[in-house]
C-alpha positions in Angstrom: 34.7 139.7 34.7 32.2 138.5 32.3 33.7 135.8 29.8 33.7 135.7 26.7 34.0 131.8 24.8 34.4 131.8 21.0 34.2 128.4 19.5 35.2 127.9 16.3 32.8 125.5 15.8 29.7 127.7 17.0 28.4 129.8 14.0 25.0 130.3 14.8 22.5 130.3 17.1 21.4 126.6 16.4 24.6 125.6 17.2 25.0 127.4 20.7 22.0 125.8 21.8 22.9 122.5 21.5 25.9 123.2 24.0 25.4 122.0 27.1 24.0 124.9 29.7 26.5 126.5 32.2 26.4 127.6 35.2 25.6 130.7 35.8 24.1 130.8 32.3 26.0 131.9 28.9 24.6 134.0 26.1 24.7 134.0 22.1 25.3 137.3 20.5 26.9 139.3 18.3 28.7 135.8 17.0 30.2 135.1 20.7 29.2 133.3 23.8 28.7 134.9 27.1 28.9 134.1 30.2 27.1 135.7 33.3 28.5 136.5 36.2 27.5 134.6 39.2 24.8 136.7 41.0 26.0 138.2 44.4 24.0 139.3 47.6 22.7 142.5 46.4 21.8 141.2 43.0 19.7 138.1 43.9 18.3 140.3 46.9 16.9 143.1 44.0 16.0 140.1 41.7 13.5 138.3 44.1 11.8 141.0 45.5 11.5 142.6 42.2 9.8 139.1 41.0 7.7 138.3 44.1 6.3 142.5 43.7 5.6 141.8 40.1 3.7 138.5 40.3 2.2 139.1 43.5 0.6 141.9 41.1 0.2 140.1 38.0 -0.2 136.7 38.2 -3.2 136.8 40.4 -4.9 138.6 37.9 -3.6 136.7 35.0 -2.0 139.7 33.4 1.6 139.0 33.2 4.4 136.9 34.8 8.0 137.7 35.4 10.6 134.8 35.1 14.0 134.7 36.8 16.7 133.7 34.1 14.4 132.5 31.5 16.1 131.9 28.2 14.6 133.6 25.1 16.3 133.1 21.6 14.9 135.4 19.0 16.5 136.4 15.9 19.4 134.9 15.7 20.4 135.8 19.5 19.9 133.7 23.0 20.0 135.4 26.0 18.9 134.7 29.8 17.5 138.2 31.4 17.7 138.7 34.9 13.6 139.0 35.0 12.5 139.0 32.0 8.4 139.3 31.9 5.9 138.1 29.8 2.0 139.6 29.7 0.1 136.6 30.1 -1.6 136.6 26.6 2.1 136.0 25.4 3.4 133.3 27.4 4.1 130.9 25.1 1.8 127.7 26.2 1.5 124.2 24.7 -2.1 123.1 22.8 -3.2 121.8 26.8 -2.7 125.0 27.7 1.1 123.9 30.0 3.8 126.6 29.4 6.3 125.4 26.7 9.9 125.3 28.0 11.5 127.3 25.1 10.7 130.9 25.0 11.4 132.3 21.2 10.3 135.7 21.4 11.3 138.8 23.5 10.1 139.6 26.7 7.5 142.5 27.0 10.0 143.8 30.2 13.6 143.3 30.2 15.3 144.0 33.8 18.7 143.2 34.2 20.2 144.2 37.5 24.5 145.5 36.7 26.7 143.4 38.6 30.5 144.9 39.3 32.1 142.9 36.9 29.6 142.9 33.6 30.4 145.6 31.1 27.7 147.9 31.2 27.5 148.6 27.8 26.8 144.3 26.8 23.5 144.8 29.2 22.8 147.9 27.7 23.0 146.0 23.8 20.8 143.3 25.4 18.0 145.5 26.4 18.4 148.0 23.6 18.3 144.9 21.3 15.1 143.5 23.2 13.0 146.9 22.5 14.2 146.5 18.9 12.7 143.7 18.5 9.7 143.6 20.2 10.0 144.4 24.2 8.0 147.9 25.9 10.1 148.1 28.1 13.6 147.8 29.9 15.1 148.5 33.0 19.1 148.9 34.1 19.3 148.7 37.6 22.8 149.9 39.3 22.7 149.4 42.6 26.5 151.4 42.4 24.2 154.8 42.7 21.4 152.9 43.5 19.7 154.4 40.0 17.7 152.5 37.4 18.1 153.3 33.4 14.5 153.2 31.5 14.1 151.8 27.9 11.6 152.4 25.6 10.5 152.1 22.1 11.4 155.7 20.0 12.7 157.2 23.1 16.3 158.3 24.5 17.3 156.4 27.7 16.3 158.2 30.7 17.9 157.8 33.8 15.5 157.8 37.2 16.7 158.1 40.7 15.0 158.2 44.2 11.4 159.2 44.4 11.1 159.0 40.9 8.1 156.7 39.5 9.1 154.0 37.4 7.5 153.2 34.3 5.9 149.8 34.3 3.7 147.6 31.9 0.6 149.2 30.8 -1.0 146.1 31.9 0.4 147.1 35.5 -1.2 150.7 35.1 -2.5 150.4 39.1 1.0 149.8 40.4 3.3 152.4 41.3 6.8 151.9 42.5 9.8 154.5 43.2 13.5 153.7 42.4 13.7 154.0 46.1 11.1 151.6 46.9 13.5 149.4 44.9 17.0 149.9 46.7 14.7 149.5 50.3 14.5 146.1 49.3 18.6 145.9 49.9 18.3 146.8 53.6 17.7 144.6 56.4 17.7 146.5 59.2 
């Protein structure tokens, strides 16, 4: 179950980041804290490969870079993605050119992978209000069905299942990957 903390004392945004960080991590939205569940074995399985696939794409080429439970606070919300992914021109970098530890804009990808216990439809209000506000792109993984929900600016959701192609970052035009390809990654036999 995720839970669900309201302070009295926490009014904004401000004020949730100067809490201390939990473990697993907690979010600010809607005027209430979150917290995530802890991830299981099927959920930190999908979110490593799916960060090693990205970045052994990206990174070499300096065209994006996916983060495992980054924080990004962006108008008037915080909250930690599962992966969210940045494309390189957007990583937000200090004047020597080191990456800068707080992350206030949206990721250009938001992945979040559904554990059993998190309301689907708080994940969903994440991602949809990640596109709002900036994102191309969001993906809902259930591994339940083993199906993946695709977000997009000015489009309905749209649901993809086994050898369907997933949509990806333009920047990632060249790579092609299935929602099977995906749920492979859970077997190891």
């Amino acid at each position: 179950m995720t839970l669900s903390i309201q302070p009295t004392t926490v009014t904004s945004v401000e004020e949730f980041l100067k809490l201390p960080e939990t473990k697993p991590a907690s979010e600010y939205f809607n005027g209430k804290i979150y917290q995530k569940p802890m991830p299981q074995g099927e959920h930190s399985t999908l979110q490593g490969s799916l960060i090693t696939a990205i970045n052994g794409i990206a990174k070499p080429q300096k065209i994006a870079y996916a983060f495992p439970e980054l924080r990004c606070t962006f108008e008037g919300r915080s909250i930690v993605p599962d992966i969210a992914v940045f494309e390189w021109q957007r990583i937000p970098l200090l004047s020597n050119g080191r990456i800068t530890n707080k992350f206030e804009i949206p990721p250009d990808w938001i992945i979040e992978i559904l554990s059993p216990e998190q309301s689907p439809n708080r994940v969903i209000s994440k991602i949809t209000f990640s596109i709002q506000n900036g994102a191309k792109l969001g993906w809902l993984l259930d591994s339940a069905d083993e199906s993946i929900m695709i977000f997009e600016p000015n489009k309905l959701p749209e649901l993809k299942e086994k050898q369907d192609i997933l949509p990806v970052l333009n920047v990632l035009e060249n790579w092609q990957l299935t929602v099977a390809d995906v749920f492979s990654w859970l077997s190891f036999v």
